[in-house]
C-alpha positions as CSV (number, residue, x, y, z in Angstrom):
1,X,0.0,0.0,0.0
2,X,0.7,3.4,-0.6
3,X,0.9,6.3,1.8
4,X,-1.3,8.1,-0.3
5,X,-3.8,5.0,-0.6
6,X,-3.6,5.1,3.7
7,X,-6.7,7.3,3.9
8,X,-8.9,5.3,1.9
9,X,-8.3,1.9,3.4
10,X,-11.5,0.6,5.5
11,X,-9.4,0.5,9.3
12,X,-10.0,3.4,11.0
13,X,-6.7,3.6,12.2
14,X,-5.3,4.0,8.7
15,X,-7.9,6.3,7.9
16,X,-6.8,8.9,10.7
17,X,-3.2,8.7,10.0
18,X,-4.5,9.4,6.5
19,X,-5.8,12.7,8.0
20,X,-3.1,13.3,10.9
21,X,-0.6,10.9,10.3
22,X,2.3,13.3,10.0
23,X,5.1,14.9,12.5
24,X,3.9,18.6,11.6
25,X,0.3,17.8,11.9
26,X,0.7,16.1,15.4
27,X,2.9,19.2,16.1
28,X,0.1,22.2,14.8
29,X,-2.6,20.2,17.0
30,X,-0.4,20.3,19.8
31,X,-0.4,24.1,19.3
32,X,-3.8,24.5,18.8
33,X,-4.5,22.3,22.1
34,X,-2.2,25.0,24.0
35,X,-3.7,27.7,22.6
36,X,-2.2,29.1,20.0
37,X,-4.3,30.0,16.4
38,X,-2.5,32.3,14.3
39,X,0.1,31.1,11.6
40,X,3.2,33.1,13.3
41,X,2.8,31.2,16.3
42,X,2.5,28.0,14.4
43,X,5.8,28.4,13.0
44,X,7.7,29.8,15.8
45,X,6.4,26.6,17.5
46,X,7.1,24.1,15.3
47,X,10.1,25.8,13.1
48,X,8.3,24.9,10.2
49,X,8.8,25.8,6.8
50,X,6.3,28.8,5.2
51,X,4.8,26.3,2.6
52,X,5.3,23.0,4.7
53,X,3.0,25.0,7.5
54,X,0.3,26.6,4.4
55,X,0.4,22.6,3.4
56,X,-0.8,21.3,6.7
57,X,-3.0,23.6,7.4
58,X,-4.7,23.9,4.2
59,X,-5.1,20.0,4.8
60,X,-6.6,20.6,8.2
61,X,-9.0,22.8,7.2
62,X,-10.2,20.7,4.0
63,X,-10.7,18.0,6.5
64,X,-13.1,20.3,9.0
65,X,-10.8,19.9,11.2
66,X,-9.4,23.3,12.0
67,X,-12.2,26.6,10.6
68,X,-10.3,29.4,9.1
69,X,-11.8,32.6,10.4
70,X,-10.5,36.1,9.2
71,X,-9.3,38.1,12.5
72,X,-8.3,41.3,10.4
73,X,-9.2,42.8,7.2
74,X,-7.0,44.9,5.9
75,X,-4.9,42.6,5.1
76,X,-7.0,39.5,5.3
77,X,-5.8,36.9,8.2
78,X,-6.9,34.4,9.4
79,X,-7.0,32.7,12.4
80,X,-7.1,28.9,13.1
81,X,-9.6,26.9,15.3
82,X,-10.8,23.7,16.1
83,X,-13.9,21.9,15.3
84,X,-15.7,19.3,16.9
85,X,-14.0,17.1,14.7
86,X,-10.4,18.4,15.3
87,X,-11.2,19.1,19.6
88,X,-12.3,15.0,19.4
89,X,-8.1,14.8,18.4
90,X,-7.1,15.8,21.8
91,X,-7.4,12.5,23.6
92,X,-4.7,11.1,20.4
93,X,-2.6,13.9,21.2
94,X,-2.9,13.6,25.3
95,X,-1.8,9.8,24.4
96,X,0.7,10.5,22.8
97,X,2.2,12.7,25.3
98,X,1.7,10.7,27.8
99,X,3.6,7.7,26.0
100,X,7.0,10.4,25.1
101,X,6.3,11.5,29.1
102,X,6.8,7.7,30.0
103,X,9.4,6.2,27.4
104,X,10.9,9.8,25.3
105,X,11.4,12.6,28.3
106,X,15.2,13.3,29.1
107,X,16.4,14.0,32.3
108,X,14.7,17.1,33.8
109,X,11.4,15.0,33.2
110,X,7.9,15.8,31.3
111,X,8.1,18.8,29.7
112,X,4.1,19.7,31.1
113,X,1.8,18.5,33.2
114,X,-1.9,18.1,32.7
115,X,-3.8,19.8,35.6
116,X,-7.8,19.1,36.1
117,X,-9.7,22.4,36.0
118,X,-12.1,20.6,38.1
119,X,-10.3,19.6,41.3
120,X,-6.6,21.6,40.4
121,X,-4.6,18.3,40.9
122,X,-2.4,17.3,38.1
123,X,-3.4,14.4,36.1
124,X,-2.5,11.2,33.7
125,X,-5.7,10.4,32.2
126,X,-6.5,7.0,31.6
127,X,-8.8,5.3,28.9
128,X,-11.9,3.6,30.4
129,X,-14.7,1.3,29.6
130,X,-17.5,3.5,28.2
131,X,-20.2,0.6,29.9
132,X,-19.0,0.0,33.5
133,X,-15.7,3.2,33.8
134,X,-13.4,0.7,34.5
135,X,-9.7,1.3,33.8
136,X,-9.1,-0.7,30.6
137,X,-5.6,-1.4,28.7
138,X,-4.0,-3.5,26.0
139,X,-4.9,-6.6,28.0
140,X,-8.3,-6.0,28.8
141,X,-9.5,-5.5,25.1
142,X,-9.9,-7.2,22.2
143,X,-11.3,-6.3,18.7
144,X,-14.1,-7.8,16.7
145,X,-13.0,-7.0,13.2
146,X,-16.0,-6.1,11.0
147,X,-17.5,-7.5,7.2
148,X,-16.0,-4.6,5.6
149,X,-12.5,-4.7,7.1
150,X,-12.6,-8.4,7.1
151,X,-12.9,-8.7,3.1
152,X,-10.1,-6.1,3.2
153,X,-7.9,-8.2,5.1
154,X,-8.3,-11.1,2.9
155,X,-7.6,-9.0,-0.3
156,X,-4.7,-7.8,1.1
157,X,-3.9,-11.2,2.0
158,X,-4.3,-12.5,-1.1
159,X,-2.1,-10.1,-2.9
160,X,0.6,-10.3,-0.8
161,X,0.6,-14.0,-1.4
162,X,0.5,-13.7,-5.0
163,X,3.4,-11.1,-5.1
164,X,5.5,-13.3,-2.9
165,X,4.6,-16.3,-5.1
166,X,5.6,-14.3,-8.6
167,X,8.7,-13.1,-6.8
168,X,9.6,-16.2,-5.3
169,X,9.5,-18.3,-9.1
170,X,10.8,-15.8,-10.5
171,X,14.0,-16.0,-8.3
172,X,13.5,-19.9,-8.9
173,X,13.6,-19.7,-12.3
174,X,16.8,-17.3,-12.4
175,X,18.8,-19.7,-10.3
176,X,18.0,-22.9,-12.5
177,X,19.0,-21.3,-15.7
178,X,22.1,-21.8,-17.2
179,X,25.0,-19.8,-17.1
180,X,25.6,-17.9,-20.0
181,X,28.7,-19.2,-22.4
């Protein structure tokens, strides 16, 4: 598969990396999460390129996952916010925080902490049964893998197989031939 054939495959994994899947998209949501909305900010941020920076967030905002709203007129800029669809991304970024806290963070530890507006204590949150709340993890889940995705598999299965077949008399066949004279 190609990268640019992620977006369209039936796993909803691959079709969110199809839509976030990239280094300087993670980064610009990380911004946006921490409050920042204005293209300046991006890039002092992130230290992305001009175009690299138009490029994501063109792609954000095709996506409804960032709105573009003008903040000045004279000349025209805009501003960058989340959607619903884009503020349902900050669990995937919290996650992914949490993981570089645990197994990426040098020695002067985290580099933030999460504090709960609610109580004011600082906070790791955890993912949780949506039925009974209970803490949940790797081992406490497994996945029921639907028609759709299933037929998918298979395909993909099956043309993996074939390619490995093909290449596999075709390197036969080179090894049985004679030597030339």
């Amino acid at each position: 598969m190609r990268v640019s054939d992620i977006a369209a495959a039936t796993c909803s994994v691959a079709r969110a990396l199809g839509a976030i899947g990239d280094p300087w998209t993670l980064l610009i949501l990380r911004e946006l999460f921490l409050g920042q909305r204005r293209f300046e900010e991006f890039q002092a941020q992130t230290g992305m390129a001009p175009y690299l920076l138009s490029r994501r967030l063109a792609k954000l905002a095709a996506r409804d996952i960032v709105a573009k709203v003008p903040y000045r007129q004279r000349p025209v800029r805009y501003e960058y916010r989340l959607t619903d669809k884009g503020r349902d991304l900050h669990a995937v970024v919290v996650a992914l925080a949490g993981w570089g806290d645990r197994w990426a963070s040098g020695p002067e530890g985290p580099p933030l902490t999460l504090i709960h507006k609610a109580c004011g204590q600082e906070t790791h949150p955890v993912l949780a049964c949506s039925a009974c709340g209970e803490a949940v993890g790797p081992h406490d889940l497994r996945a029921r893998i639907g028609p759709a995705m299933q037929a998918e598999r298979g395909v993909n299965r099956d043309r993996f197989r074939a390619r490995t077949r093909r290449a596999a008399k075709l390197a036969l066949s080179t090894e049985t031939e004679p030597a030339p004279k």
